[in-house]
FIKOLZA-1660 file (N, C-alpha, C; in steps of 0.1 Angstrom, whole numbers, plus 5000, padded with zeros to 4 digits):
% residues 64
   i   px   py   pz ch aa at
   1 0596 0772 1673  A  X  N
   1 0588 0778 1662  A  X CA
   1 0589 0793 1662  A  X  C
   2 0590 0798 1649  A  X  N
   2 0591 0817 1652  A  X CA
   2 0580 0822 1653  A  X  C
   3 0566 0814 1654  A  X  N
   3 0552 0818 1652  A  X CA
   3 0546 0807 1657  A  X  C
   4 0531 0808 1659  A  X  N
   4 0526 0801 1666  A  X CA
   4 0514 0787 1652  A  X  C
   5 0514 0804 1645  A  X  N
   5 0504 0794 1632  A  X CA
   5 0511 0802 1620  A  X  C
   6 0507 0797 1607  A  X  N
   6 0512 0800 1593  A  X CA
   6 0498 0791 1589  A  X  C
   7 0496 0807 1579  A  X  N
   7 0485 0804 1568  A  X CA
   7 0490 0807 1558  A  X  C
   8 0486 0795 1551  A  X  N
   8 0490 0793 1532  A  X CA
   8 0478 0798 1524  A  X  C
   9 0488 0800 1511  A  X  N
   9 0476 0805 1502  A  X CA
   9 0468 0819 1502  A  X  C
  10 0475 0827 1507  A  X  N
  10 0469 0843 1510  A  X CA
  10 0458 0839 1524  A  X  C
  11 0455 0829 1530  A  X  N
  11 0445 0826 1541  A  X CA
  11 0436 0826 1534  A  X  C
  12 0435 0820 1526  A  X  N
  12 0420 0820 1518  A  X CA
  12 0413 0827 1521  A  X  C
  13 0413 0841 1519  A  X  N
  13 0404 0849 1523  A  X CA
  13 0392 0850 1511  A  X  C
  14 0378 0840 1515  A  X  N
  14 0370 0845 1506  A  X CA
  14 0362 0857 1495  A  X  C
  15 0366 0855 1482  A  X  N
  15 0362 0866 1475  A  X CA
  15 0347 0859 1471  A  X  C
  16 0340 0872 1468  A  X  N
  16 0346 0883 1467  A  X CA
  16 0353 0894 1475  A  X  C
  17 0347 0893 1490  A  X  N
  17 0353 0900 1502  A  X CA
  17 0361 0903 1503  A  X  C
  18 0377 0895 1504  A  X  N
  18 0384 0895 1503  A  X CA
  18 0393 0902 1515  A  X  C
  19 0393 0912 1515  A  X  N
  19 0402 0921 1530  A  X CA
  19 0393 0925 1535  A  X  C
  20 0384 0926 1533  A  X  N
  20 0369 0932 1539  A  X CA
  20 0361 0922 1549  A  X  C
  21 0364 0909 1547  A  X  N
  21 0361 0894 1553  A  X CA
  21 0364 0899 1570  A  X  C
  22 0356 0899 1576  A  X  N
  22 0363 0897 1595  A  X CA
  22 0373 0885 1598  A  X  C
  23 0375 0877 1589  A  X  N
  23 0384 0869 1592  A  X CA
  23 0399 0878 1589  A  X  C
  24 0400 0887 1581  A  X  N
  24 0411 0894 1575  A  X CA
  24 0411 0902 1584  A  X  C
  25 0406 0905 1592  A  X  N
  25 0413 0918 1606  A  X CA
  25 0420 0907 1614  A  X  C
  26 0416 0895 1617  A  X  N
  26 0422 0885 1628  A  X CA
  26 0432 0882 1623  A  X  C
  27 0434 0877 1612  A  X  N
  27 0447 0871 1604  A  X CA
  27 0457 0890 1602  A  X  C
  28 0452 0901 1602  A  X  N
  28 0463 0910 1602  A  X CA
  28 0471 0912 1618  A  X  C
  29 0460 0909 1625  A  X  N
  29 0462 0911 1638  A  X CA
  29 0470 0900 1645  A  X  C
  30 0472 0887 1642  A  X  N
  30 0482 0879 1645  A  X CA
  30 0493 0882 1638  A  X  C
  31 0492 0891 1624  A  X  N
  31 0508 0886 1618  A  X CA
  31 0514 0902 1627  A  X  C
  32 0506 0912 1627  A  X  N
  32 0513 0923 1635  A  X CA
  32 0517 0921 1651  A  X  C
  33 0511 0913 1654  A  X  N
  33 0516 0902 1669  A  X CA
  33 0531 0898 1670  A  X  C
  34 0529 0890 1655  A  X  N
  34 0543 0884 1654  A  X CA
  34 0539 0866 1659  A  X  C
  35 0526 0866 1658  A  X  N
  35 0519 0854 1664  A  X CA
  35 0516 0843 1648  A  X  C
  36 0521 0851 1636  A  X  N
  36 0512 0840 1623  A  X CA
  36 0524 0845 1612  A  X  C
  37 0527 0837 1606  A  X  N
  37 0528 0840 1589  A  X CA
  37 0521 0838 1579  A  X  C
  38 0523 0843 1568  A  X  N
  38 0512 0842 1558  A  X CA
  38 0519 0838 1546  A  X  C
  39 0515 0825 1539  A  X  N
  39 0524 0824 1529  A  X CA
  39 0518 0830 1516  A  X  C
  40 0522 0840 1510  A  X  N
  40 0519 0847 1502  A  X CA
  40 0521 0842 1483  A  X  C
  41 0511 0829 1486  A  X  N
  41 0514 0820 1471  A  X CA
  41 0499 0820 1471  A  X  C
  42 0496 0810 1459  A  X  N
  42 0484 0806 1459  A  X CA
  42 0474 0814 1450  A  X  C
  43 0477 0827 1445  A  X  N
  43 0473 0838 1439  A  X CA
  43 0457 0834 1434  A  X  C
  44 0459 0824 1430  A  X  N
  44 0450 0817 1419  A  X CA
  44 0438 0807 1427  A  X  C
  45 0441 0805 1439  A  X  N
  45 0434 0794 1445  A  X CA
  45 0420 0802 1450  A  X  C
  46 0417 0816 1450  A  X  N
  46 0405 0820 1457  A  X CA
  46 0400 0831 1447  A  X  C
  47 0408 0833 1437  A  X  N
  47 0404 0845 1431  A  X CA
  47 0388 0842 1423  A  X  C
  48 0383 0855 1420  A  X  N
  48 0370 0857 1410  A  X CA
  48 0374 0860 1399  A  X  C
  49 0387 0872 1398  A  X  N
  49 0388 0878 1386  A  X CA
  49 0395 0869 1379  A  X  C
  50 0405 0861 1386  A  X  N
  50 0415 0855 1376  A  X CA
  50 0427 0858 1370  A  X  C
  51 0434 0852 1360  A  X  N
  51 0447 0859 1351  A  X CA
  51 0441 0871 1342  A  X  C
  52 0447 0874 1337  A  X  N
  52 0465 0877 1343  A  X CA
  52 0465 0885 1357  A  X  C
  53 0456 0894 1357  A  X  N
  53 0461 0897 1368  A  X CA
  53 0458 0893 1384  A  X  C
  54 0451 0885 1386  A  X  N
  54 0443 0884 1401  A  X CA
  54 0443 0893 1411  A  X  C
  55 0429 0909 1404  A  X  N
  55 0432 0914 1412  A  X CA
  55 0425 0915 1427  A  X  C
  56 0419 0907 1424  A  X  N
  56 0413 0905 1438  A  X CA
  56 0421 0899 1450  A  X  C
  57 0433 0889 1445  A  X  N
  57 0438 0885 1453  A  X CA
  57 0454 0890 1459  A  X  C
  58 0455 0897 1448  A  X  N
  58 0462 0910 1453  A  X CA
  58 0465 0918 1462  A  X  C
  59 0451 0922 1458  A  X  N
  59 0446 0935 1471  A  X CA
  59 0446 0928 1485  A  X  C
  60 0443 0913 1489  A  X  N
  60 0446 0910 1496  A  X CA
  60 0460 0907 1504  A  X  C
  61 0469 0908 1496  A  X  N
  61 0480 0905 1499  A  X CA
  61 0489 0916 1501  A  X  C
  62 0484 0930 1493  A  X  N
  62 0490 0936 1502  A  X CA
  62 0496 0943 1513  A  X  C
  63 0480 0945 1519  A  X  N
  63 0483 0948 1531  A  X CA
  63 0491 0934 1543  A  X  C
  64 0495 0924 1537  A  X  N
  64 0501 0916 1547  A  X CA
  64 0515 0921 1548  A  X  C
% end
C-alpha cells in the first residue's frame, strides 16, 4: 500500500468548520507524512452553502 489510510469525500470535514475542525490539522498532518490520501470528490456530501459553487467545501480542499 503507498499509504497507510485514504479518506474519501474531502474527510468529511464538518461544516460549518470546515479547515478550522481539529480533525483537519490531523488529516493535513498524515497526508504531509506521506501516511493518508484524500480523495478529493464528494464536494456536495458536507457542504452548507451548496451549488454552484460549494464554497465551503472548497476551502477545504485546498489546502490538501
Amino acid at each position: 500500500m503507498p499509504c497507510q489510510i485514504v479518506f474519501d469525500h474531502l474527510a468529511h470535514m464538518p461544516e460549518p468548520v470546515g479547515a478550522g475542525h481539529p480533525a483537519f490539522a490531523v488529516v493535513v498532518d498524515l497526508l504531509q507524512k506521506g501516511k493518508a490520501w484524500v480523495k478529493l470528490s464528494g464536494a456536495y456530501a458536507d457542504t452548507k452553502v451548496g451549488p454552484p459553487t460549494y464554497a465551503d467545501s472548497t476551502a477545504v480542499a485546498q489546502p490538501m
